[in-house]
N, C-alpha and C positions, 0 to 999 in steps of 0.2 A: 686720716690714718693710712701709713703703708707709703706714704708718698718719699722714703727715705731707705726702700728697701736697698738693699747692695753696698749702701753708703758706709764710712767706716765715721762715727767721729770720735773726739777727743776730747773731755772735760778736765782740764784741772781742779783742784779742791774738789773730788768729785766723791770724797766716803761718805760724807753728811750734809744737812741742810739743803741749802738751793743745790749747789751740786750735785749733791744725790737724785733731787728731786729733776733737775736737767737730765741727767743721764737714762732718769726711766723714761721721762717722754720721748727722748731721741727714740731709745729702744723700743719705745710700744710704736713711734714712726714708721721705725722697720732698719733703724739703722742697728750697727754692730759698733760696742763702744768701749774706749780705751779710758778708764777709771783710772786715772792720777790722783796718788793721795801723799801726804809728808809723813805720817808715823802708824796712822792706825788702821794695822794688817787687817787687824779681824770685821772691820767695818767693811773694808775696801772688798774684803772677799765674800762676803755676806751678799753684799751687792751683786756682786760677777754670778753668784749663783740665783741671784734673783732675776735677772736678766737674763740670765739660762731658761728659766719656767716660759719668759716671753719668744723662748726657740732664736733669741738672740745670742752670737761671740761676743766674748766679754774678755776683756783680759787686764788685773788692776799693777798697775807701775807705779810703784814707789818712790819719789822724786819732790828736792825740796825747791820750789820753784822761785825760791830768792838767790838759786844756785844757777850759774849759765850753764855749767859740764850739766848737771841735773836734768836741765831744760832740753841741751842738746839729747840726751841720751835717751827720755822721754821720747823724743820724733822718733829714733832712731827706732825705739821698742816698739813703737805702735808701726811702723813700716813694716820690721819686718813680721809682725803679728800678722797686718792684716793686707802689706802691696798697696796698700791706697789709704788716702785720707783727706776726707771731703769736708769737712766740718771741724774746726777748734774752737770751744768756747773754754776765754782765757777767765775764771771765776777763784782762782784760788787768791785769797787775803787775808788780810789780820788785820780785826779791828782794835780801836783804843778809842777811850772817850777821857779824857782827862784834860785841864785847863791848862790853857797855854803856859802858865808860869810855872807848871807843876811838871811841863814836858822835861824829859833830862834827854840827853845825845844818845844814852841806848835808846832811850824807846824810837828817836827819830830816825835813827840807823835802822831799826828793826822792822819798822812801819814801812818805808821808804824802800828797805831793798827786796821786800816781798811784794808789797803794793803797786810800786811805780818802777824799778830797776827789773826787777821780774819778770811784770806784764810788759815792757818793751820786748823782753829777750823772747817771750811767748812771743807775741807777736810775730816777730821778726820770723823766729821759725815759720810760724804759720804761713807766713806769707812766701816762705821757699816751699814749702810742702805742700800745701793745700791745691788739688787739681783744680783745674779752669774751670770755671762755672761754680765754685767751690764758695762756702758761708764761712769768715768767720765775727763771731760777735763777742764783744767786750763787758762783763758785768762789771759795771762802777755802783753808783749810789746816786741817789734822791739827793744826797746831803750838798752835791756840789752848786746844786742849785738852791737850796735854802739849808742854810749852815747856822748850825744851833752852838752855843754856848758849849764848851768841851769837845769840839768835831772837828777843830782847825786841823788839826794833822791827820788825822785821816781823810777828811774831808780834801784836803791839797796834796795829800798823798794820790788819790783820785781821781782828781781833777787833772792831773798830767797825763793822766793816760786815755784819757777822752779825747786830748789833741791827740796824742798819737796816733789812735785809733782814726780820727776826720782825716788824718791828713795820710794813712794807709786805704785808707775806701778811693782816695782821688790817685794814688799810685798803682792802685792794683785794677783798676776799671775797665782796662783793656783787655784783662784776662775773663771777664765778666766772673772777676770774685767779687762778693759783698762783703763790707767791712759796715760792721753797727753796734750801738753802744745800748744795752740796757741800765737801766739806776732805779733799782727799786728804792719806794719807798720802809719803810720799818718793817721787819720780817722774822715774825714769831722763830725764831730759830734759835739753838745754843751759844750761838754767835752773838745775840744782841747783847751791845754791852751798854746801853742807855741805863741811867737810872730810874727807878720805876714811876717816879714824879714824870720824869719827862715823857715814860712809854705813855700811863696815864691821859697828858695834855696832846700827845700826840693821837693817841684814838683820838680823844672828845672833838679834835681838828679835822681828821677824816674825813671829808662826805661820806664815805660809804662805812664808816662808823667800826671800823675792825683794824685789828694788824694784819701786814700782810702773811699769807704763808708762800711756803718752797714751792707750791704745785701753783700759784699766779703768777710766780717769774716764770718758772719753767714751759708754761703754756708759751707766752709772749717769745722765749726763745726757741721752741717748736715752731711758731709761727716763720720766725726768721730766717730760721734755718730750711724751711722749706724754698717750695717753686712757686709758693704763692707769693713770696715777699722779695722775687726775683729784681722788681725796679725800685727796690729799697736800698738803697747804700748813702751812707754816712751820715745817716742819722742815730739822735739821740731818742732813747722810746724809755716814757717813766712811768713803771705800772708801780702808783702811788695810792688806789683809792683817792683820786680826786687831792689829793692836800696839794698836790702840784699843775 
């Protein structure tokens, strides 16, 4: 704990679920953190004042991250909030579970430019802004590695942005930024849109015999984000409870 004091970072998706749940551990790190959320004010500010109790700056930016102006204008806010920015974890998405032949061109528009067009243009930013020595890490999915019945497009939605992410850890190593990808496995959140059959078969496949929750990724991204996990870059890390 404390190993992130001074540091500023940046969560997108960050009102609710894992995001939320990333932003308190940064903050109980010691860091000061820029809360990106798409529509719900009063989450987003809930938070900024929770983060306040831990004598952490908090400041939440409203921004739809399937949007580039959005994405630009996000860095632009948290600079001038905080002069620095050490940490971007790129976590905001939109899930869909529905079968390939039931997909229609909204939904893969809609998956696609939040999921994968998005988290490029994250990225991309981060990679100008992020000072030297600087973390950023990619939350994808478990799924791209064992892909279930109704997950193809989100699941491929995903999966692009893990190359991107491997192939930003080998462009930016000079500046000793780390680039790394988490993919949880299933996570108790509002978010999960499995159907209950499949939540069901997924505990009972577990090892560790549970879903996951927001505060088991968030740890794993505390981790990364720290100076412990300094010779860590461009890997993929899947806190799955064992099913992977």
């Amino acid at each position: 704990m404390g190993q992130l004091k001074g540091k500023t970072a940046l969560v997108t998706g960050a009102s609710r679920g894992i995001g939320r749940a990333i932003a308190l551990r940064l903050a109980k790190d010691g860091a000061n953190v820029v809360v990106n959320y798409a529509s719900n004010t009063e989450k987003a500010e809930e938070l900024v004042r929770t983060l306040a109790t831990l004598d952490r700056r908090a400041v939440a930016v409203r921004g739809d991250m399937a949007k580039v102006a959005d994405i630009r204008a996000l860095f632009d806010e948290a600079e001038r909030a905080f002069e620095r920015l050490d940490i971007v974890v790129a976590n905001a998405a939109i899930g869909l579970f529905k079968p390939t032949l039931e997909v229609t061109e909204e939904d893969f528009d809609r998956v696609f430019a939040l999921n994968t067009r998005g988290a490029f243009f994250v990225l991309q930013q981060a990679a100008k802004r992020v000072r030297d020595g600087g973390r950023i890490v990619l939350v994808s999915t478990g799924g791209t590695a064992r892909v279930v019945p109704g997950a193809g497009l989100y699941a491929g939605s995903k999966s692009a942005t893990e190359t991107f992410a491997l192939a930003l850890a080998k462009e930016l190593g000079a500046r000793q930024v780390t680039v790394n990808i988490v993919s949880p496995g299933a996570v108790e959140t509002d978010a999960l849109c499995m159907p209950k059959e499949m939540i069901a078969r997924t505990i009972s496949m577990t090892p560790l015999g549970r879903l996951g929750q927001p505060e088991d990724i968030a740890d794993v991204v505390g981790f990364l984000a720290s100076s412990d996990a300094r010779w860590l870059s461009g890997q993929n890390v899947r806190p799955t409870g064992g099913l992977l």
